[in-house]
C-alpha positions in Angstrom: -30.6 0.3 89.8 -31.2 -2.3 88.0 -30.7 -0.9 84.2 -27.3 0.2 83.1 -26.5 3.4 82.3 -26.2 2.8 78.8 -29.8 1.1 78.9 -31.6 4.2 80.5 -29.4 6.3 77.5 -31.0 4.3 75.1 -34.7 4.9 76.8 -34.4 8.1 77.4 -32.7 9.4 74.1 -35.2 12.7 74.2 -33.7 13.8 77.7 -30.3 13.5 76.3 -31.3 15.4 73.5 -32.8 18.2 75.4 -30.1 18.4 78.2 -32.3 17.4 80.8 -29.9 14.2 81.4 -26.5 14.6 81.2 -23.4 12.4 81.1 -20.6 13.2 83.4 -17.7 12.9 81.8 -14.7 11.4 83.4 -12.4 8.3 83.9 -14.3 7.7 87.4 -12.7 4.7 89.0 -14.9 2.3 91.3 -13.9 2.2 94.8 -16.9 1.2 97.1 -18.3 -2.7 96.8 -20.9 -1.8 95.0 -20.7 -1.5 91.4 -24.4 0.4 90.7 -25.9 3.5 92.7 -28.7 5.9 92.5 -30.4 8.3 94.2 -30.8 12.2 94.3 -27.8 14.2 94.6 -27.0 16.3 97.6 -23.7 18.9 96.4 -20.8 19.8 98.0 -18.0 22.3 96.8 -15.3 21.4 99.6 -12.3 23.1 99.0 -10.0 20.2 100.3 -11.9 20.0 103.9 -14.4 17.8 105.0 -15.8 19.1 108.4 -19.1 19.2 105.8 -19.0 15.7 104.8 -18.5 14.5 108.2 -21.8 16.5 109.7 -23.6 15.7 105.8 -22.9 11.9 106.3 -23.9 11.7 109.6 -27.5 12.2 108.8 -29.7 10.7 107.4 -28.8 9.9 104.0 -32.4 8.7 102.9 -30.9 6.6 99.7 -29.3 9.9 98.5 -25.7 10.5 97.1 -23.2 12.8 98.4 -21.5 14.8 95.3 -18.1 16.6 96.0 -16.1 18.5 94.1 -13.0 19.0 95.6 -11.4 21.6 93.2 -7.9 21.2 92.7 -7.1 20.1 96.2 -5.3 16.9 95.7 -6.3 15.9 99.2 -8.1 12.2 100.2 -11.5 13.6 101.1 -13.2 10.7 101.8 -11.5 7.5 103.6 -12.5 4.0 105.4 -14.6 5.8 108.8 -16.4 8.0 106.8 -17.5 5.6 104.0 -19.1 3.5 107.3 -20.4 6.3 108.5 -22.2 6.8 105.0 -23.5 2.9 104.9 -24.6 3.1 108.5 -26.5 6.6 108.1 -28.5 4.9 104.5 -26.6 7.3 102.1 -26.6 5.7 98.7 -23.1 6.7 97.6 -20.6 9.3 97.3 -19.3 10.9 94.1 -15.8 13.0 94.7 -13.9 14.5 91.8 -11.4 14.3 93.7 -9.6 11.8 95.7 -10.2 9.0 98.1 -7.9 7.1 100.4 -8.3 3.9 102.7 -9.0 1.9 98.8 -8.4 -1.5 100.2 -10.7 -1.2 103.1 -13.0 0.8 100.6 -13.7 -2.1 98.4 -15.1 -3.7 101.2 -18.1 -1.1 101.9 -21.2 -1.7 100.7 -21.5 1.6 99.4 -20.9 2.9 95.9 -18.3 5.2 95.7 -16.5 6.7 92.5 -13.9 9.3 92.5 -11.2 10.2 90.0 -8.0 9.0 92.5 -6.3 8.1 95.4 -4.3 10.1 97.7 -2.8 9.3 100.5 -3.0 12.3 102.6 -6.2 13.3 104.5 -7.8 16.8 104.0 -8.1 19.1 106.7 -11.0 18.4 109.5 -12.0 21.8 108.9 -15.2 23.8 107.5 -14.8 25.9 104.5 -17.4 24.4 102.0 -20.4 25.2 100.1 -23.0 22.5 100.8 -25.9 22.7 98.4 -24.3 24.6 96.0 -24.6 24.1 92.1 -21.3 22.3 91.0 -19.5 22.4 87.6 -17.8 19.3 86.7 -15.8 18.9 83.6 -17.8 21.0 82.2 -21.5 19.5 83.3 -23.7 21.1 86.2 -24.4 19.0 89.0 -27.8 20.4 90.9 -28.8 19.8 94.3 -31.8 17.4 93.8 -30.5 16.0 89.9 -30.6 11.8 90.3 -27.3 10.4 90.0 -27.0 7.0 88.2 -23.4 5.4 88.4 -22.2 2.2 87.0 -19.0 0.6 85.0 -20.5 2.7 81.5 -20.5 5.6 83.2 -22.2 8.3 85.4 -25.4 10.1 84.6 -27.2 13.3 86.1 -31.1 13.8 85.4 -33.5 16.8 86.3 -35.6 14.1 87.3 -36.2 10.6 88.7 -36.0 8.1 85.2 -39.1 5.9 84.8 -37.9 2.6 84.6 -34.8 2.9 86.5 -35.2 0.1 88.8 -36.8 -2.5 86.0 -34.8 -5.1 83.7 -32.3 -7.9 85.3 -29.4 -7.4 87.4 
């Protein structure tokens, strides 16, 4: 992604407008090495497991982003061997509202990951989520298939893939 967040805001005012893109709201804080990430969003309502990220990440990611709503489980759902498992399988980046542990070794993945904290503790290596389900976070829906921009302005969700996306400098 080449143009910020703010920049495809400003070219596509009318989607904002109309609700066809959508800010997430949120203080998401940066943990993966990359500070831009796109790609269309795969949903996950995980109920403080991750046996469903584990077998999601372990396909084929195909430049998409894995987006998790953990609920209010305060439990790390995402940590240092499945953020390489994410880079090695070509999955774009992750998105938890939730939390994340392993930051230190997190910040050296080249994989964009946002999520709203750390937590020590790991969740439960157990199934029990929804994959593909339509999530509500903060009050914005997240649908399988939306394109997820993230960057240091902010994240955005759009019904479809922006034109121009990928132009302007770095």
């Amino acid at each position: 992604m080449n143009l910020s967040t703010s920049d495809l805001c400003d070219r596509h005012s009318a989607l904002l407008i109309e609700g066809d893109l959508r800010v997430l709201p949120g203080d998401w804080c940066r943990y993966g090495a990359l500070q831009r990430f796109q790609g269309p969003v795969v949903t996950l309502q995980a109920h403080g497991c991750n046996g469903e990220i584990r077998t999601l990440l372990a396909g084929n990611g195909e430049g998409r982003v894995l987006v998790i709503d953990a609920g209010l489980n305060p439990l790390a759902l995402l940590g240092d061997n499945l953020a390489a498992l994410a880079l090695k399988n070509g999955w774009a980046g992750v998105l938890i509202n939730g939390n994340v542990r392993d930051s230190a070794q997190l910040a050296q993945t080249q994989l964009g990951i946002f999520a709203t904290g750390c937590w020590p503790a790991r969740s439960n290596n157990e199934s029990g989520g929804i994959v593909q389900e339509v999530l509500t976070i903060r009050g914005v829906d997240v649908f399988p298939g939306d394109w997820l921009y993230a960057d240091p302005d902010g994240v955005l969700l759009s019904r479809i893939e922006l034109p121009g996306a990928s132009e302007g400098p770095r």
